[in-house]
TORDREN-501658 format. One record per residue (C-alpha): residue in one letter; x, y negated, z negated; chain; residue number from 1. Coordinates in steps of 0.001 Angstrom, whole numbers, always signed. Last residue first. Layout:
BEGIN
<pt><res>A</res><u>X</u><v>Y</v><w>Z</w><chain>A</chain><n>NUM</n></pt>
...
! end
This chain:
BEGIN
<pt><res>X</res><u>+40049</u><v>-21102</v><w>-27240</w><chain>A</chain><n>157</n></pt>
<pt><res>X</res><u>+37624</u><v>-21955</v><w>-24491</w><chain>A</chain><n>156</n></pt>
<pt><res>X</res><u>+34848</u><v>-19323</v><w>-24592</w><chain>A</chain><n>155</n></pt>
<pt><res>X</res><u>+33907</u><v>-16283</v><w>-22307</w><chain>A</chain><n>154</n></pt>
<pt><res>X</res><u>+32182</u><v>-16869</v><w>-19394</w><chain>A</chain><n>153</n></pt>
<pt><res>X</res><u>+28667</u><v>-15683</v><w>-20367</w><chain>A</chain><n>152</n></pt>
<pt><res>X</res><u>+26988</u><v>-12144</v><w>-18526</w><chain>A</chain><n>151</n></pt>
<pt><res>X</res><u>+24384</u><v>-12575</v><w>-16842</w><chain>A</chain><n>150</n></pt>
<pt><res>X</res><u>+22719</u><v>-9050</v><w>-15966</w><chain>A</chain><n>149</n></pt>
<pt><res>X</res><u>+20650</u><v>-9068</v><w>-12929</w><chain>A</chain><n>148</n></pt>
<pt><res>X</res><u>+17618</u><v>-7037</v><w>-13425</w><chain>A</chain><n>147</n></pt>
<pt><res>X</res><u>+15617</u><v>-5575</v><w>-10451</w><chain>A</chain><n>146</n></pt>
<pt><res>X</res><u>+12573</u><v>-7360</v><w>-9751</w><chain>A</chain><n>145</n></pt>
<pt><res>X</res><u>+13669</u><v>-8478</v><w>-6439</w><chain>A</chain><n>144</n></pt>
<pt><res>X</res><u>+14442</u><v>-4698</v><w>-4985</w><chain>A</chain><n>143</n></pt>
<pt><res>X</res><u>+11122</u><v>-3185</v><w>-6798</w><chain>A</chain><n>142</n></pt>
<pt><res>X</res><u>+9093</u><v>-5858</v><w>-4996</w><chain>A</chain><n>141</n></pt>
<pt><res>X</res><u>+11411</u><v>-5184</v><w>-1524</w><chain>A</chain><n>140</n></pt>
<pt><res>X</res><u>+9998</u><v>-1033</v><w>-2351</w><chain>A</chain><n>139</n></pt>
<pt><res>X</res><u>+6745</u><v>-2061</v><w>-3266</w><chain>A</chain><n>138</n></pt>
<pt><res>X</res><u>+6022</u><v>-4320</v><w>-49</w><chain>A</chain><n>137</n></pt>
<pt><res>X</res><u>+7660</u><v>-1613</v><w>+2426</w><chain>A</chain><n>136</n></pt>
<pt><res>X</res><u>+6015</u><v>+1129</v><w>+1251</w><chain>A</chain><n>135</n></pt>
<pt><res>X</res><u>+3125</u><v>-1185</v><w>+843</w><chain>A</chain><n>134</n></pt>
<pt><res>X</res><u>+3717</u><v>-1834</v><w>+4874</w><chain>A</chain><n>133</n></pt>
<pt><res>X</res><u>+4347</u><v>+1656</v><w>+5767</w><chain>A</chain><n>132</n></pt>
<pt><res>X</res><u>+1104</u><v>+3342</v><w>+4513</w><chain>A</chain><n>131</n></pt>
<pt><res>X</res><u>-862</u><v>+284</v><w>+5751</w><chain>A</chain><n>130</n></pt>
<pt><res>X</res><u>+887</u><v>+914</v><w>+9368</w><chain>A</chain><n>129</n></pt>
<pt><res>X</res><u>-264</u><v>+4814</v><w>+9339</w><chain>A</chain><n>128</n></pt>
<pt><res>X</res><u>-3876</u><v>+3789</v><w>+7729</w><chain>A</chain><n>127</n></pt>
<pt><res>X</res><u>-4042</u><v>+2117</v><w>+11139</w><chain>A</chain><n>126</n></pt>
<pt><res>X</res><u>-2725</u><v>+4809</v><w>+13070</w><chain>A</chain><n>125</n></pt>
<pt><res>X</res><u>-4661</u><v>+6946</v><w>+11941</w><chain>A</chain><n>124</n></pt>
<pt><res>X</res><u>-7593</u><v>+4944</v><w>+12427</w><chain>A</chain><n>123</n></pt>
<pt><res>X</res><u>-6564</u><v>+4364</v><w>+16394</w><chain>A</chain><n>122</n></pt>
<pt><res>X</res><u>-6351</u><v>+7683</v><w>+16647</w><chain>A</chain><n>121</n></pt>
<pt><res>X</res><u>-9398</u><v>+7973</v><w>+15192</w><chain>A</chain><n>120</n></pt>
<pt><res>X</res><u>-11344</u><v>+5877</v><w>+17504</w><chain>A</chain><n>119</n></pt>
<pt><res>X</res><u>-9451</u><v>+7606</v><w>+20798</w><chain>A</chain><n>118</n></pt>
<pt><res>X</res><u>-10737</u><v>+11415</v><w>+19463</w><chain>A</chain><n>117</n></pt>
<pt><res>X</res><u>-13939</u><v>+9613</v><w>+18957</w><chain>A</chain><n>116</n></pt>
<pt><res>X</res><u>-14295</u><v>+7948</v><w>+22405</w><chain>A</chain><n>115</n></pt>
<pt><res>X</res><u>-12816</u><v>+11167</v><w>+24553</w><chain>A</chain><n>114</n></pt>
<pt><res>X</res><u>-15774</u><v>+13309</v><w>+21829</w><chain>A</chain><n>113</n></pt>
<pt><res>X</res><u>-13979</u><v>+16273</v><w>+20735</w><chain>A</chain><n>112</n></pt>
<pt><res>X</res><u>-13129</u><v>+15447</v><w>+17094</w><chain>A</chain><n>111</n></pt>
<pt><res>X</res><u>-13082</u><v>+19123</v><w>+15105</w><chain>A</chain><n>110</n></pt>
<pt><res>X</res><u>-9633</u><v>+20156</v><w>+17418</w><chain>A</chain><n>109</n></pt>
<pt><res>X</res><u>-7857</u><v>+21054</v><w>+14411</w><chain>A</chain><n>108</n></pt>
<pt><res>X</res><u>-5077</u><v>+19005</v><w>+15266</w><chain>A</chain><n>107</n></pt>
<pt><res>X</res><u>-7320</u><v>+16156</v><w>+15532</w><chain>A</chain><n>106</n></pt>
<pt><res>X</res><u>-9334</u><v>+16902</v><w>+12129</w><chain>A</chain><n>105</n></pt>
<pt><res>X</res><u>-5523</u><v>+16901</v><w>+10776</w><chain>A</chain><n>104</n></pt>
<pt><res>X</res><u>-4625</u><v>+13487</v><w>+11791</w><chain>A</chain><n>103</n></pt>
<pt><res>X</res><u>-7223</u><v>+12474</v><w>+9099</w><chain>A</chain><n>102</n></pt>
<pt><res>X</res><u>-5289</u><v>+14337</v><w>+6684</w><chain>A</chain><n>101</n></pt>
<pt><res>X</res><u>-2160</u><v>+13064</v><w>+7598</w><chain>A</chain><n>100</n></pt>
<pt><res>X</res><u>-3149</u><v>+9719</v><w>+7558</w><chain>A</chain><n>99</n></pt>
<pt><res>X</res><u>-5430</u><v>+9777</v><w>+4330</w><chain>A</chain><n>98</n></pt>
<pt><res>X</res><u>-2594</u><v>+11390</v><w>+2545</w><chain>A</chain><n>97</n></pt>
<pt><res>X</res><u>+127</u><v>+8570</v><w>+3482</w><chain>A</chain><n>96</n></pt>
<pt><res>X</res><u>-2658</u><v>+5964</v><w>+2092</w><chain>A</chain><n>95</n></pt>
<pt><res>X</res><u>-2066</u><v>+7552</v><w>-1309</w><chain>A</chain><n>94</n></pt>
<pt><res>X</res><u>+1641</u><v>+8059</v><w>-848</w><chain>A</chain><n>93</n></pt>
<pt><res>X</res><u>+1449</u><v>+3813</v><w>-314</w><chain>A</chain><n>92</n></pt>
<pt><res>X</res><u>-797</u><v>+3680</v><w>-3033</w><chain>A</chain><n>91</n></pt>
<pt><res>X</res><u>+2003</u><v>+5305</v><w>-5382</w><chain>A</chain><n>90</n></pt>
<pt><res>X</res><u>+4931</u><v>+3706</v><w>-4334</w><chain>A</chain><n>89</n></pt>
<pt><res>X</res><u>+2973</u><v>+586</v><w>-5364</w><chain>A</chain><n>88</n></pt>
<pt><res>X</res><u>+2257</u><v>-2454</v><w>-3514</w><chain>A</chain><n>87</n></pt>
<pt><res>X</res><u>+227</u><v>-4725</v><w>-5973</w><chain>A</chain><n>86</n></pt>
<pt><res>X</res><u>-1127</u><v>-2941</v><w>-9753</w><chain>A</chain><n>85</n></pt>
<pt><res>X</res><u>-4489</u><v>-3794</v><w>-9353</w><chain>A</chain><n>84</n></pt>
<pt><res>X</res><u>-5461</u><v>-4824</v><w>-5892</w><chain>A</chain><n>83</n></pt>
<pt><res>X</res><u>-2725</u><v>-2105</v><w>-4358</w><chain>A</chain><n>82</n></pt>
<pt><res>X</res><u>-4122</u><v>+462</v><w>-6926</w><chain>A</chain><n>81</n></pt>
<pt><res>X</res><u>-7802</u><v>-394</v><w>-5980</w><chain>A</chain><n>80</n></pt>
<pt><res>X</res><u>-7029</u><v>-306</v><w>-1735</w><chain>A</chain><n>79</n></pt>
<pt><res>X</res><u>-5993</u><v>+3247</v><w>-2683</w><chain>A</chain><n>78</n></pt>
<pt><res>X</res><u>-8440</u><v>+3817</v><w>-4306</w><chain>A</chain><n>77</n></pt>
<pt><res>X</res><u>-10738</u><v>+2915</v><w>-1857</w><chain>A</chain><n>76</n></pt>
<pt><res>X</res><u>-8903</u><v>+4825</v><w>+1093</w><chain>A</chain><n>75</n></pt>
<pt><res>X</res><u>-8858</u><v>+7965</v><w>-979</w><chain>A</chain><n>74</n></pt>
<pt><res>X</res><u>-13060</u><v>+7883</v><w>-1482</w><chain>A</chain><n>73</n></pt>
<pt><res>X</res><u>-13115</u><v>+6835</v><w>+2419</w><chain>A</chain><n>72</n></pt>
<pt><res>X</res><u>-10937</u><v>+10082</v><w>+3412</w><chain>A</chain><n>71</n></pt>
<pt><res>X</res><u>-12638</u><v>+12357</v><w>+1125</w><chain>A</chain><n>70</n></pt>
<pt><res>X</res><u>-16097</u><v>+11282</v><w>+2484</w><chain>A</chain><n>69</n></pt>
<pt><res>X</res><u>-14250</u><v>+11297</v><w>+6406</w><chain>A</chain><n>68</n></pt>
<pt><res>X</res><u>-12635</u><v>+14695</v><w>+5337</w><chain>A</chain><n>67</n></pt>
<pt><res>X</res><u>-15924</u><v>+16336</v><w>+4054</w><chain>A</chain><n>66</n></pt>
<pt><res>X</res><u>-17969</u><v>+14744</v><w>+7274</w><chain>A</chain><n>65</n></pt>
<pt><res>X</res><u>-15556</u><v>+16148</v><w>+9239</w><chain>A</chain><n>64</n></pt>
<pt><res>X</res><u>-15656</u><v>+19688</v><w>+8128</w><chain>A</chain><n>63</n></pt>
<pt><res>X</res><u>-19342</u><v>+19608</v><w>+7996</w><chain>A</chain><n>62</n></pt>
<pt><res>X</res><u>-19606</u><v>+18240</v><w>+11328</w><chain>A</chain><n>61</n></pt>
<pt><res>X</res><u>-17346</u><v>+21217</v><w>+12432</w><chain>A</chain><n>60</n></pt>
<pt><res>X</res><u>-19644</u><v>+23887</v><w>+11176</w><chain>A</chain><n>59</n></pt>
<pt><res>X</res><u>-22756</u><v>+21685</v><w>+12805</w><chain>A</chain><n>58</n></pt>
<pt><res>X</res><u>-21465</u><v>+21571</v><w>+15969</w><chain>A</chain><n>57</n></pt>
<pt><res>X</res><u>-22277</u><v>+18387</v><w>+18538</w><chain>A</chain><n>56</n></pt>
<pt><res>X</res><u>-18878</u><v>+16249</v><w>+16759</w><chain>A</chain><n>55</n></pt>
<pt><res>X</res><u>-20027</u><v>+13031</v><w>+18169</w><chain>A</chain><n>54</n></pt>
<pt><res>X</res><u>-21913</u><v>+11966</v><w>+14640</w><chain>A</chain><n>53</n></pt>
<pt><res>X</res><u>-18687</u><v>+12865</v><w>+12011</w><chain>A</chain><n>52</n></pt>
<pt><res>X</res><u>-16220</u><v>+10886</v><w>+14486</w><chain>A</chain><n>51</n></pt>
<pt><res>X</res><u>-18099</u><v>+7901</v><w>+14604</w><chain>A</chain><n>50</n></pt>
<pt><res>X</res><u>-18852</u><v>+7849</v><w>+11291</w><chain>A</chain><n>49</n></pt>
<pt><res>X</res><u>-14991</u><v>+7986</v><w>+10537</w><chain>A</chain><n>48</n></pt>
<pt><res>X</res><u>-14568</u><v>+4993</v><w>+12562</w><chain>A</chain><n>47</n></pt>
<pt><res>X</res><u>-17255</u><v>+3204</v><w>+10666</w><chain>A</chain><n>46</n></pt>
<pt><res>X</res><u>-15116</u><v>+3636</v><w>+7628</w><chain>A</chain><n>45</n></pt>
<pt><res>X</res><u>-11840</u><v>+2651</v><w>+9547</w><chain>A</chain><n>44</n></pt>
<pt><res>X</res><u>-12810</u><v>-901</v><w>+10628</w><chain>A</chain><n>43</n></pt>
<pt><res>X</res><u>-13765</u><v>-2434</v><w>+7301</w><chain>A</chain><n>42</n></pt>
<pt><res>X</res><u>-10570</u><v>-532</v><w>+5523</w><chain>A</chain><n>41</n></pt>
<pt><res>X</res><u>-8631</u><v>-2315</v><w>+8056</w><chain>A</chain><n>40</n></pt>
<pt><res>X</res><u>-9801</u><v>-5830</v><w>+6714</w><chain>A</chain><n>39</n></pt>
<pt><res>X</res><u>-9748</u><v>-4894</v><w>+2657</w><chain>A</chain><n>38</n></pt>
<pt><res>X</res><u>-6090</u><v>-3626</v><w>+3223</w><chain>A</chain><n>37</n></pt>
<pt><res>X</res><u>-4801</u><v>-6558</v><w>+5426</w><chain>A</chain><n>36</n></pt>
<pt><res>X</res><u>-6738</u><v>-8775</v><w>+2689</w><chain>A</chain><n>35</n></pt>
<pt><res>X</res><u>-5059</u><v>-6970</v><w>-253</w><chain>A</chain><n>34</n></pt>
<pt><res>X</res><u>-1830</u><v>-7233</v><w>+1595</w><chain>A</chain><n>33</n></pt>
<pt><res>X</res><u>-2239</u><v>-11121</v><w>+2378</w><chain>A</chain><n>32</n></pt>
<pt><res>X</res><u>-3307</u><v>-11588</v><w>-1579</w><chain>A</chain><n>31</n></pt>
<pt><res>X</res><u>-412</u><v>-9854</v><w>-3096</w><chain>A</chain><n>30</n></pt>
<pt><res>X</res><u>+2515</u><v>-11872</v><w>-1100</w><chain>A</chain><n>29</n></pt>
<pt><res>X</res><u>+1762</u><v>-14771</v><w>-2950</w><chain>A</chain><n>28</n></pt>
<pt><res>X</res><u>+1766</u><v>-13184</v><w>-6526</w><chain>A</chain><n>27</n></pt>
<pt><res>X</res><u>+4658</u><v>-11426</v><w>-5677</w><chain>A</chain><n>26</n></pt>
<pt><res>X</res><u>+6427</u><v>-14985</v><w>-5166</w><chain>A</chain><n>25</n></pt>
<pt><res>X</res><u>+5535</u><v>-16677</v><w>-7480</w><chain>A</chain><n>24</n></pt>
<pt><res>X</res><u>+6848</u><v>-13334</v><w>-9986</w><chain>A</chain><n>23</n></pt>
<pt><res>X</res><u>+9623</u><v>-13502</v><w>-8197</w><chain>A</chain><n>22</n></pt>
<pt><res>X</res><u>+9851</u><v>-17730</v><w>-9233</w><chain>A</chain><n>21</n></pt>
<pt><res>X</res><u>+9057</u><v>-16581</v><w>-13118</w><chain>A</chain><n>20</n></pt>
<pt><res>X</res><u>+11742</u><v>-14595</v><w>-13165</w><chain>A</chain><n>19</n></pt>
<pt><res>X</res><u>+14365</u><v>-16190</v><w>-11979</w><chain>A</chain><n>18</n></pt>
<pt><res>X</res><u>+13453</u><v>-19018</v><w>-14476</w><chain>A</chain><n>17</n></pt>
<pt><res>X</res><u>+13353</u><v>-16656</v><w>-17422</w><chain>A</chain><n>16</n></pt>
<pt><res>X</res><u>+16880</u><v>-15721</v><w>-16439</w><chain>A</chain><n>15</n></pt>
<pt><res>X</res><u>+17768</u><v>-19113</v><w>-15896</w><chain>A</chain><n>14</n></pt>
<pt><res>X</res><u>+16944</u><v>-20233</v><w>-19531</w><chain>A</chain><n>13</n></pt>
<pt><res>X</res><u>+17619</u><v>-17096</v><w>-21019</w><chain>A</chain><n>12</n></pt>
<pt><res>X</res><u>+21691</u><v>-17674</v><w>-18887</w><chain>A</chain><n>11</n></pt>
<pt><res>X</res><u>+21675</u><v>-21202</v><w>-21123</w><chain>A</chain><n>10</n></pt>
<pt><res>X</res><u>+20823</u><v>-20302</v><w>-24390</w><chain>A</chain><n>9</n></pt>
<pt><res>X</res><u>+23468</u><v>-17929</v><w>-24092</w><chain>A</chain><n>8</n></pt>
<pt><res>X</res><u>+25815</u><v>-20126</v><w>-22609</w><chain>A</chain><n>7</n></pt>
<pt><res>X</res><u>+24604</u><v>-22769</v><w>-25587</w><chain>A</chain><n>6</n></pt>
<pt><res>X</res><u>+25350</u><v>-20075</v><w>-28275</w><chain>A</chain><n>5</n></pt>
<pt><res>X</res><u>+29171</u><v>-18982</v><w>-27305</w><chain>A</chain><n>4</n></pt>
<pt><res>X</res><u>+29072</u><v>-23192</v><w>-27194</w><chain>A</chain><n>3</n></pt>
<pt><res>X</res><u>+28315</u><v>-23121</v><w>-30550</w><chain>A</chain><n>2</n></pt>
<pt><res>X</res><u>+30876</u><v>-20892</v><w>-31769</w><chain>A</chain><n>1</n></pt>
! end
């Protein structure tokens, strides 16, 4: 009967062990993201200034300038939930939105400057790869942290 105890004792003991090196290991992966985030986030607000002062037409001005605003509010919290919570399916979506709403004052033709149109490519792009990569950083999180179940040998009659 003991020994029933001991393999129990045991697969805690390497369960909690398991657990505690993913959990290193998030926790190392957590500050390069943030400071991936925090970096591209510096070069995509000006970007959006860019675009809101060579637009030349008030009407479309106003459109950019409420995209850019909504676009820099969305980009912070995103760049909260990843600091927060890590790579979340949920941050990633939120950077998603940015993209493909910024991609939508291109579409729409409110960006006509050569240099603007080119600077916000290159932010759509940008929020584009930090979609991806907490995609990609919550999905391998969610991958590690999934439980293993240990099951004991069974005992020696």
């Amino acid at each position: 009967m003991s020994s029933i105890f001991q393999d129990i004792e045991g697969a805690e003991k390497s369960t909690a062990a398991w657990i505690e090196k993913r959990l290193a290991e998030i926790e190392k992966k957590a500050p390069a993201i943030e400071k991936v985030i925090d970096t591209s986030l510096t070069y995509i607000t000006p970007v959006l200034q860019i675009a809101l002062s060579s637009t030349g037409d008030p009407a479309a001005a106003a459109i950019v300038g409420a995209v850019a605003t909504q676009a820099e509010t969305d980009l912070a919290i995103a760049s909260s939930l990843v600091t927060d919570f890590g790579p979340t399916p949920t941050a990633a979506t939120a950077f998603s939105a940015v993209q493909t709403n910024l991609s939508a004052l291109l579409t729409a033709g409110h960006v006509k400057s050569v240099t603007a149109v080119a600077a916000v490519t290159k932010a759509v792009s940008e929020v584009g790869v930090l979609a991806s990569a907490v995609q990609k950083a919550a999905t391998a999180i969610a991958a590690s942290a999934a439980p293993t179940l240990l099951v004991a040998p069974p005992a020696a009659a």
